[in-house]
C-alpha positions as CSV (number, residue, x, y, z in Angstrom):
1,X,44.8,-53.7,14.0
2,X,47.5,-56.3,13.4
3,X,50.0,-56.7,15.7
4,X,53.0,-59.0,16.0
5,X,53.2,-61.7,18.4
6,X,55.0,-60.2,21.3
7,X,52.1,-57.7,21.1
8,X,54.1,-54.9,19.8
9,X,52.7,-52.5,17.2
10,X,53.9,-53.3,13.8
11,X,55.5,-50.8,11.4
12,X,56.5,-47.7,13.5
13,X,58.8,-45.1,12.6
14,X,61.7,-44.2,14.5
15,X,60.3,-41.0,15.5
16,X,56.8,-42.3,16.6
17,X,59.0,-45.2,18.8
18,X,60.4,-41.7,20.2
19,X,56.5,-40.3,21.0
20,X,55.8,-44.0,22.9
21,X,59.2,-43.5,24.7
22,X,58.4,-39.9,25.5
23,X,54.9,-40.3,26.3
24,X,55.4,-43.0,29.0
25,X,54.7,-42.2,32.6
26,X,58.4,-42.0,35.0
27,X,58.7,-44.9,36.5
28,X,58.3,-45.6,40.8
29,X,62.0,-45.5,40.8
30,X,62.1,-41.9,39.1
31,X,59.8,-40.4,41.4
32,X,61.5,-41.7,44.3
33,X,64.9,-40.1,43.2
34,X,63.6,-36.4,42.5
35,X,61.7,-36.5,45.8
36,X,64.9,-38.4,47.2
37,X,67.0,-35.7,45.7
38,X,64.7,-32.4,47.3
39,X,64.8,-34.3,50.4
40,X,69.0,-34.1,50.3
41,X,68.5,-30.7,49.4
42,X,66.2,-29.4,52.3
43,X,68.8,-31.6,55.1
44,X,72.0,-29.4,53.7
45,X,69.7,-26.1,54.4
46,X,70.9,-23.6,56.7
47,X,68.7,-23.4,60.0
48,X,67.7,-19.4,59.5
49,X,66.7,-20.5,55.9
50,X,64.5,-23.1,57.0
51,X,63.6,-21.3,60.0
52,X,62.1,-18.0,57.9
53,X,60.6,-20.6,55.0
54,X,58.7,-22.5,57.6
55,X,57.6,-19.3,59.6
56,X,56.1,-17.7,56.4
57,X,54.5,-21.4,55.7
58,X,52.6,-21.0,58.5
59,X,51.6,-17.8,58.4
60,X,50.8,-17.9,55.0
61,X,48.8,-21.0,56.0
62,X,46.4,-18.9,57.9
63,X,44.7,-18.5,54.3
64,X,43.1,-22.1,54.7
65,X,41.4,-20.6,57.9
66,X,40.6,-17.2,56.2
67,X,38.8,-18.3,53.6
68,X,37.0,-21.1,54.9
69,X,35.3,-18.2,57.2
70,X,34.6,-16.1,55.0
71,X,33.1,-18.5,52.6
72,X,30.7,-20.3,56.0
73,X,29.8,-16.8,57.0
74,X,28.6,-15.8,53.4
75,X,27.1,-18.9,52.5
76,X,23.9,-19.7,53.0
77,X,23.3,-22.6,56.1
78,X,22.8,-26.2,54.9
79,X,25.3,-28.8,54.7
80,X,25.3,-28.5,50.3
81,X,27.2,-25.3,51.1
82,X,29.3,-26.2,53.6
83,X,30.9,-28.7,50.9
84,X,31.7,-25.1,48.7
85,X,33.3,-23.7,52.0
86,X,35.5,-26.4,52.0
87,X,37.1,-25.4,49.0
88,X,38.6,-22.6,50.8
89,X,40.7,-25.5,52.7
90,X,42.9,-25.6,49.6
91,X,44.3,-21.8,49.5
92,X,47.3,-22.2,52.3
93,X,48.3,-25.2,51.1
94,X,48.3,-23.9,47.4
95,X,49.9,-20.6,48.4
96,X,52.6,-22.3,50.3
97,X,53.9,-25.7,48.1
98,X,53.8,-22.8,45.1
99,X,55.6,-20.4,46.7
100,X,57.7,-23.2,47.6
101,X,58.0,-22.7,51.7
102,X,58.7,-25.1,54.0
103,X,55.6,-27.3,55.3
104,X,56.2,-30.1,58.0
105,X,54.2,-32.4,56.9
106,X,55.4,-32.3,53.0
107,X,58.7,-32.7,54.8
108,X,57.7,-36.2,56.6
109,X,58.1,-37.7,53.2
110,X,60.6,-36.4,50.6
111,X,63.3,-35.6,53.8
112,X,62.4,-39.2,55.0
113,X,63.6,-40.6,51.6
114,X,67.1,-39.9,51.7
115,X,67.5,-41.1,55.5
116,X,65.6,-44.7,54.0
117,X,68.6,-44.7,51.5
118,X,71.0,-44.2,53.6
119,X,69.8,-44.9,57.4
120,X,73.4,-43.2,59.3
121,X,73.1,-42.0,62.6
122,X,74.2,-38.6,61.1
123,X,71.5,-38.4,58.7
124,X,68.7,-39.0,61.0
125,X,70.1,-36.5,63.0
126,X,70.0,-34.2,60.1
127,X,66.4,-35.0,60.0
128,X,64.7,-34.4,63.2
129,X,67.0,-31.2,63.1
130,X,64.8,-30.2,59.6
131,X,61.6,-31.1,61.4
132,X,62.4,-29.8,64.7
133,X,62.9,-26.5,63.1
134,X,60.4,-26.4,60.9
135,X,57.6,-28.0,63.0
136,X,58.2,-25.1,65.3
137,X,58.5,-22.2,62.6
138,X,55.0,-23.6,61.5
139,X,53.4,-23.5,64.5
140,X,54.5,-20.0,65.6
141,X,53.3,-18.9,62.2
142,X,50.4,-20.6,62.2
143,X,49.7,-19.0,66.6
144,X,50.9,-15.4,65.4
145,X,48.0,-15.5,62.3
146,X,45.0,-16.8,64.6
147,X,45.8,-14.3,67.2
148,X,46.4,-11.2,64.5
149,X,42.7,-12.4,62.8
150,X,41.0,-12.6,66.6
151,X,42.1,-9.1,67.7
152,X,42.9,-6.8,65.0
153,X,39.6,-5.1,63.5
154,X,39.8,-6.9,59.9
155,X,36.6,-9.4,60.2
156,X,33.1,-8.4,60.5
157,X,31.8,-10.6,64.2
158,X,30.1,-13.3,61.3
159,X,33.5,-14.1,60.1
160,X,34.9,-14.4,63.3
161,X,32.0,-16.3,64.6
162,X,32.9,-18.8,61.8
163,X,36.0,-19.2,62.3
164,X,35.0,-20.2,65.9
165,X,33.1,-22.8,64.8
166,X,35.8,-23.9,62.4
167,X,37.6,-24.6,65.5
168,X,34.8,-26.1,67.6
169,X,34.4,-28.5,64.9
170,X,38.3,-29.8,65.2
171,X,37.9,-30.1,68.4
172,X,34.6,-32.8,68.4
173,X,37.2,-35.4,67.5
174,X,38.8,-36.7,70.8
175,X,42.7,-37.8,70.9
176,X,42.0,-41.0,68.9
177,X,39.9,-39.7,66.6
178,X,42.9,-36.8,66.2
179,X,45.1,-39.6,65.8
180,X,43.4,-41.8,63.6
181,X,42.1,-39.1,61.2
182,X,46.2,-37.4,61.1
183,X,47.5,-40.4,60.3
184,X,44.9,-40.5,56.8
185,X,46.2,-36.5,56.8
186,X,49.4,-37.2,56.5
187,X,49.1,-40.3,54.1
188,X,47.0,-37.8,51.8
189,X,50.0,-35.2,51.6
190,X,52.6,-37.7,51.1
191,X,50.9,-38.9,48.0
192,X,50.4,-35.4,46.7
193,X,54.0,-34.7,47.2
194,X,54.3,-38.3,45.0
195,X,52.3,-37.4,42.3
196,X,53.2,-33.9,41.6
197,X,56.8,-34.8,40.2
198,X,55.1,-36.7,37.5
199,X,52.3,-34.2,36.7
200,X,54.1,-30.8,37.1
201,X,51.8,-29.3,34.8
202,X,48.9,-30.5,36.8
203,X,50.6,-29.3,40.2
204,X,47.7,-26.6,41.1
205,X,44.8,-29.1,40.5
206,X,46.7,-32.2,42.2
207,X,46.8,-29.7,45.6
208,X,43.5,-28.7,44.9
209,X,42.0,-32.5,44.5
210,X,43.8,-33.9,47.6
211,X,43.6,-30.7,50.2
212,X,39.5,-30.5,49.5
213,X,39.0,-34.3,50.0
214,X,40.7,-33.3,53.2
215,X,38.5,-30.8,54.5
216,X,35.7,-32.9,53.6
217,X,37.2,-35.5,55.6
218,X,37.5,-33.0,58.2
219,X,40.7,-35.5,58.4
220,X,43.1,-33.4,61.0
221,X,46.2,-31.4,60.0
222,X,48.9,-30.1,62.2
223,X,49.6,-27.1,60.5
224,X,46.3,-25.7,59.5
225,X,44.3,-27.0,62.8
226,X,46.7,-25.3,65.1
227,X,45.5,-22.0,63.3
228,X,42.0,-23.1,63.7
229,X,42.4,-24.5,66.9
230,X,44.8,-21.6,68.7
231,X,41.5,-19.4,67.1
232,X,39.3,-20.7,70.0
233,X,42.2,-21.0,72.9
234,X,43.1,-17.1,72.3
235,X,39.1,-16.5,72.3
236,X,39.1,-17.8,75.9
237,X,37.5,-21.0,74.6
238,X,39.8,-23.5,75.0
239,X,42.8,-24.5,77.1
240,X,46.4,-24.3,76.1
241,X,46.5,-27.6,77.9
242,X,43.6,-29.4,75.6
243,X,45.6,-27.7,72.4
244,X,48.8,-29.2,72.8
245,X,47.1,-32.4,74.0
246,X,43.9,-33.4,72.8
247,X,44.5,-32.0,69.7
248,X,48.4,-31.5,68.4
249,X,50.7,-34.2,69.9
250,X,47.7,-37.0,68.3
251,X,47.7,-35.0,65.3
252,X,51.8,-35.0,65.0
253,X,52.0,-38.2,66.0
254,X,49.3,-39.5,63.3
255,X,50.3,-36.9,60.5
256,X,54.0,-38.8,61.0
257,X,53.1,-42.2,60.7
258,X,50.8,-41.7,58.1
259,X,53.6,-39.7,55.8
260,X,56.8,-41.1,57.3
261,X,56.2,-44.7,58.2
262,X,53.4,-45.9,56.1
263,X,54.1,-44.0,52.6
264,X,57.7,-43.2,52.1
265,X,58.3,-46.4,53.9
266,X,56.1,-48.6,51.5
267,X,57.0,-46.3,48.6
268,X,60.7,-47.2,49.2
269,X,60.3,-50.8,49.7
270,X,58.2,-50.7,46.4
271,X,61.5,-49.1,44.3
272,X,64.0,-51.0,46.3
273,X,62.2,-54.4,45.3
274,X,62.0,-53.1,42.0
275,X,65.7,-52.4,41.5
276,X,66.4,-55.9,42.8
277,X,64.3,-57.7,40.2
278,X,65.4,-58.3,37.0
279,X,64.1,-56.8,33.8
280,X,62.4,-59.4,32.1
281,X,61.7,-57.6,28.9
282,X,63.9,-55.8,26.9
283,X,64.2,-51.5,27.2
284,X,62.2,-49.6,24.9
285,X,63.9,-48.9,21.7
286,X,64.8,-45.7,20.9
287,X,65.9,-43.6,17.9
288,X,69.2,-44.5,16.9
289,X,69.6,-47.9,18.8
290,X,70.2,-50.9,16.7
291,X,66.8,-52.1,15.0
292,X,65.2,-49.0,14.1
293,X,66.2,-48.9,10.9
């Protein structure tokens, strides 16, 4: 095909310059200012909104738990099925960023955005009172579910012996491996969160793609693992003191850096460098500009 010398494609109509224009992926600096912009919008949230969204988000994350029981306790042993059991990983997280509710860790990226842009005292005040809030609403969602699926007759003892070993197998990791593996976690979520603005219509298999390469990381969530976790402590199994140490505050800590201060942090240096440099090309035309004619 002939082209001209700057590369372009010769002989184009004004309304198929329009497809090329339309068709082009947003740009880094888009992305960042829709997620920038939900981020604003979750910090001017009242506290009993956030506080009732992030309490059904984690009991409506109890579904990841659910259905990776049922699915072990059904399947066949062998470690093939174990990698279809995994798939169940992905129902809280799809119930909850479709329903829209409030989970921490989609919150350690787009409400980290706006304090980047604007790095006041007042806003990042405004943000550990978001995650305060809903970090907390989460985990008592996320406790109430585990103890309502150990002692309410709903499970037949295979499920529930399955979900024990759910839990056992959080807890083989010790506090740097819980670490380590949250901070991956929460780099994984941050770049769903990314992605989704741009492929909107792909939202329910973006979830589904990052969420099961996360159970079959086993990499360590602080949201779902406290439901599988608090599983084994209110089966007499565990400690409330190995819970909230070996397990959540290396989990927190690494599902924070890997959202809030590796990806947003690298996500907004890549925009702001962008903005700085100039444009050494001109803009796509478009119809009606000068030259289409």
């Amino acid at each position: 095909m002939d082209t001209h010398e700057d590369g372009k494609t010769p002989d184009l109509s004004a309304q198929e310059k329009h497809e090329v224009d339309r068709n082009q992926p947003p740009r880094a600096a888009v992305l960042h200012e829709i997620i920038r912009t939900q981020g604003n919008q979750e910090l001017e949230r009242s506290v009993a909104a956030l506080w009732w969204s992030a309490l059904a988000a984690g009991l409506t994350m109890g579904l990841s738990l659910m259905a990776m029981g049922l699915l072990n306790s059904r399947l066949p042993e062998g470690e093939a099925f174990k990698v279809i059991a995994s798939f169940g990983y992905c129902a809280g997280f799809l119930a909850v960023i479709l329903a829209r509710q409030q989970l921490f860790t989609e919150n350690t990226l787009t409400a980290v955005l706006p304090i980047m842009s604007k790095p006041t005292l007042g806003n990042f005040g405004r943000l550990l009172r978001l995650w305060g809030i809903v970090l907390v609403g989460n985990l008592c969602g996320t406790l109430l579910v585990a103890y309502v699926m150990l002692h309410l007759p709903i499970f037949d003892q295979r499920t529930d012996l399955a979900f024990l070993e759910i839990g056992r197998k959080v807890m083989e990791n010790d506090t740097r491996q819980m670490f380590a593996k949250g901070i991956i976690s929460g780099w994984m979520i941050a770049t769903m969160v990314w992605m989704i603005p741009s492929m909107e219509s792909a939202k329910m298999w973006i979830i589904i793609l990052i969420t099961y390469l996360m159970a079959l990381g086993d990499f360590t969530h602080i949201v779902v693992g406290s439901a599988e976790v608090s599983y084994l402590v209110f089966a007499g199994q565990l400690s409330w003191e190995d819970f909230w140490l070996v397990f959540a505050a290396p989990t927190l800590a690494g599902n924070i850096i890997g959202g809030s201060f590796i990806f947003a942090l690298l996500s907004h240096a890549q925009v702001r460098s962008e903005s700085g440099t100039p444009n050494r090309s001109p803009p796509p035309e478009r119809p009606g500009d000068v030259g289409d004619e």
